[in-house]
C-alpha positions as CSV (number, residue, x, y, z in Angstrom):
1,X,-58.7,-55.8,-39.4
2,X,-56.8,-58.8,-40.5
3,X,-54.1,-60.5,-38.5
4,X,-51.6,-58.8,-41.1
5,X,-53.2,-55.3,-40.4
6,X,-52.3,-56.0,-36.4
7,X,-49.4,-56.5,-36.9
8,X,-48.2,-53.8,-39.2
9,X,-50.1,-51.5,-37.1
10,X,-48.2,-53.0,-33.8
11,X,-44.7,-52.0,-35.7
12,X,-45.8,-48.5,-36.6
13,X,-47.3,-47.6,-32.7
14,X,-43.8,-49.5,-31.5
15,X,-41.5,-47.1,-33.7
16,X,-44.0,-44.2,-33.8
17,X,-43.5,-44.4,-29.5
18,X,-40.2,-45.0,-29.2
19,X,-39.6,-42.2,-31.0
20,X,-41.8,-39.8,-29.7
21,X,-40.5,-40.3,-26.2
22,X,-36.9,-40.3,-27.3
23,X,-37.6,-37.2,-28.6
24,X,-39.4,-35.8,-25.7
25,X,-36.3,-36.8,-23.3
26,X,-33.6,-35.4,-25.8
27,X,-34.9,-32.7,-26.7
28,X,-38.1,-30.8,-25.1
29,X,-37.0,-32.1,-21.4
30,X,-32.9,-31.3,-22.2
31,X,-31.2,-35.0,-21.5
32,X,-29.2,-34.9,-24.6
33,X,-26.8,-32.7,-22.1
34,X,-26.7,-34.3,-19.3
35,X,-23.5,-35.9,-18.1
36,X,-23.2,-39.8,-17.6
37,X,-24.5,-41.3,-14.7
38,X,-26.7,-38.4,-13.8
39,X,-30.3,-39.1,-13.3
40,X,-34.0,-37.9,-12.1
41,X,-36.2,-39.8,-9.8
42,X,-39.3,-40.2,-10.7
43,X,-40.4,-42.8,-8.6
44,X,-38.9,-44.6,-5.6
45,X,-38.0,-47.7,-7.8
46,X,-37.7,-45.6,-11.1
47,X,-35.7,-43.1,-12.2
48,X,-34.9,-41.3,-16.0
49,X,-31.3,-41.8,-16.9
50,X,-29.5,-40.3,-20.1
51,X,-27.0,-43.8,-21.3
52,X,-26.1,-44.2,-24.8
53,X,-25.8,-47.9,-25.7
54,X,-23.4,-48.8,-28.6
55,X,-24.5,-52.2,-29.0
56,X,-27.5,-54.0,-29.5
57,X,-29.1,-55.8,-25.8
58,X,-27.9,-55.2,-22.7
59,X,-24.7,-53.5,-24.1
60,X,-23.7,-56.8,-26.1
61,X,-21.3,-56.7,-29.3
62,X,-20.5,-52.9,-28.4
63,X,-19.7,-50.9,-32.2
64,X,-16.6,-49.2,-32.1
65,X,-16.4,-47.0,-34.6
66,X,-18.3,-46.9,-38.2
67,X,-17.9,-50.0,-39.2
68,X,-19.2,-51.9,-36.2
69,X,-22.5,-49.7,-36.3
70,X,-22.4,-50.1,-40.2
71,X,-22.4,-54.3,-39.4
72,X,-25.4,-53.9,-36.9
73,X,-27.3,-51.5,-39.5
74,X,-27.0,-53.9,-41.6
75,X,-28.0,-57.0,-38.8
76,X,-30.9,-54.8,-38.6
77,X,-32.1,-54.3,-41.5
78,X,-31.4,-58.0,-42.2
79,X,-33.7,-58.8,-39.4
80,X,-36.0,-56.8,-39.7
81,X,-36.5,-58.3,-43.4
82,X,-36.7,-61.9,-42.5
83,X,-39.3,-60.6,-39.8
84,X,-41.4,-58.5,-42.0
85,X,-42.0,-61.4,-44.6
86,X,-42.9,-64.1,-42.0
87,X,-45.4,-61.3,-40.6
88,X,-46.3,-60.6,-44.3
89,X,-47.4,-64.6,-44.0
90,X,-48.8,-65.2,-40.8
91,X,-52.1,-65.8,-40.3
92,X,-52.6,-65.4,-36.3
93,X,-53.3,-62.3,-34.9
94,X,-50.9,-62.9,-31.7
95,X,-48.2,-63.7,-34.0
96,X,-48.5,-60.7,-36.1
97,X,-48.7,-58.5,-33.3
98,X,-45.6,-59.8,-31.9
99,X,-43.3,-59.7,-34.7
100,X,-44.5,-56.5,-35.1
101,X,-43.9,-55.2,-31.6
102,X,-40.2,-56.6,-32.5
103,X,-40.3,-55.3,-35.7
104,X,-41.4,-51.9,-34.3
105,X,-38.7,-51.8,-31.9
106,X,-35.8,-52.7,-33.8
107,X,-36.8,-50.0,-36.1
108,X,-37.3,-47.1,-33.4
109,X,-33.1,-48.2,-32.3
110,X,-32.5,-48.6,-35.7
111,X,-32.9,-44.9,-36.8
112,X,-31.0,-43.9,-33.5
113,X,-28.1,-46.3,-35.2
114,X,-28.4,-44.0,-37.9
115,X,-28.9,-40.6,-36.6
116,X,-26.0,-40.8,-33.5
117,X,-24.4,-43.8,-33.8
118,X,-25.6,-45.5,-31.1
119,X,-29.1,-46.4,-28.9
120,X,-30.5,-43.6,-26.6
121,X,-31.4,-45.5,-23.4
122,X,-33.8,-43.8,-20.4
123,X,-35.8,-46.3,-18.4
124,X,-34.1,-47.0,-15.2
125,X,-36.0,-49.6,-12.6
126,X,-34.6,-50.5,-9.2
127,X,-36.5,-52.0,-5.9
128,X,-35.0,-54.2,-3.4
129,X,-31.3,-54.2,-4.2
130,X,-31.9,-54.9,-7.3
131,X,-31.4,-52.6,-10.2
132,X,-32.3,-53.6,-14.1
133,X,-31.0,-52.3,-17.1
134,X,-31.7,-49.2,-18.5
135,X,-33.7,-49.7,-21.5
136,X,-36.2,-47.7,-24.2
137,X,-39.6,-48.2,-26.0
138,X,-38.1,-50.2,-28.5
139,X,-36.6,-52.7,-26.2
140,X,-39.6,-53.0,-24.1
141,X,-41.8,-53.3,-27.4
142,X,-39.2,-56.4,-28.7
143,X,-39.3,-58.0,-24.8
144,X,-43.7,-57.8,-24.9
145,X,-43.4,-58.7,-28.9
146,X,-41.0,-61.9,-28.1
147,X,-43.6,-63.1,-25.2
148,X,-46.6,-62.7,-27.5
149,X,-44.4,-65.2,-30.4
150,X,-43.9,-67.5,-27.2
151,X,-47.4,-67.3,-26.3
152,X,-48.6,-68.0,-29.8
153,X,-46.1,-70.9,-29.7
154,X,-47.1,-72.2,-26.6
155,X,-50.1,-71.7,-24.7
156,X,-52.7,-70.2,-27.8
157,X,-55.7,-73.5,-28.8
158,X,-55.0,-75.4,-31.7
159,X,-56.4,-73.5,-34.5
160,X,-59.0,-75.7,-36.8
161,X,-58.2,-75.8,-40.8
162,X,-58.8,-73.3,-42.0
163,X,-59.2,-70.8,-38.9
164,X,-55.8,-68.8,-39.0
165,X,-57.6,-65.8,-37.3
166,X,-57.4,-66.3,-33.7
């Protein structure tokens, strides 16, 4: 497989997953109905929580209405373009995999943009007093994808001419 083929194959398991278990949660195990706030532990530190995010990270820029969610469609899509080409002409596997990891998961929020309006959000972890944000697939594929683009940018060997495979 070339680096290329990672990375397209990263984005379609990314979006492929997110999806699936969006769809799992919404509709074979009911959360689509559940009222805010409400919740099932799964673990001591991790629970399944129903939260629909208008806005892209962490609740940021919330849309209000159509246009807002129109503007980050098209943020999306315009992202998701600029990422697709420099994946189109990367030559490092790490890299590809990573933009498409981010690729991936921008899709998989993208098409809930689409279909509600907003991002459906399930992953709740808390240990300690602590308690992160509730997040999806997708975000958790753009988190891993951004670490593997600071990995290839930081810590992979200097690749000899040529060598663009590693």
């Amino acid at each position: 497989m070339t680096p290329r083929d990672w990375g397209l194959s990263s984005a379609a398991a990314a979006m492929f997953l997110d999806q699936a278990t969006k769809f799992l949660l919404l509709y074979v195990f009911g959360f689509r109905s559940m009222l805010p706030g409400e919740s099932v532990t799964v673990l001591p530190f991790f629970n399944l929580v129903m939260t629909w995010n208008p806005g892209v990270s962490y609740g940021l820029f919330p849309a209000s209405g159509p246009i807002g969610t129109a503007l980050l469609v098209l943020f999306s899509l315009a992202a998701v373009a600029g990422l697709g080409w420099w994946l189109w002409n990367a030559g490092r596997r790490a890299l590809t995999v990573g933009l498409g990891l981010i690729i991936g998961g921008a899709l998989g929020n993208l098409v809930d943009r689409l279909v509600y309006g907003k991002v459906a959000d399930f992953f709740h972890f808390h240990a300690f007093g602590y308690d992160w944000y509730v997040f999806n697939v997708a975000d958790a594929a753009i988190t891993f994808g951004v670490v593997a683009l600071l990995y290839d940018a930081l810590v992979r060997p200097e690749t000899r001419t040529g060598d663009e495979t590693g």
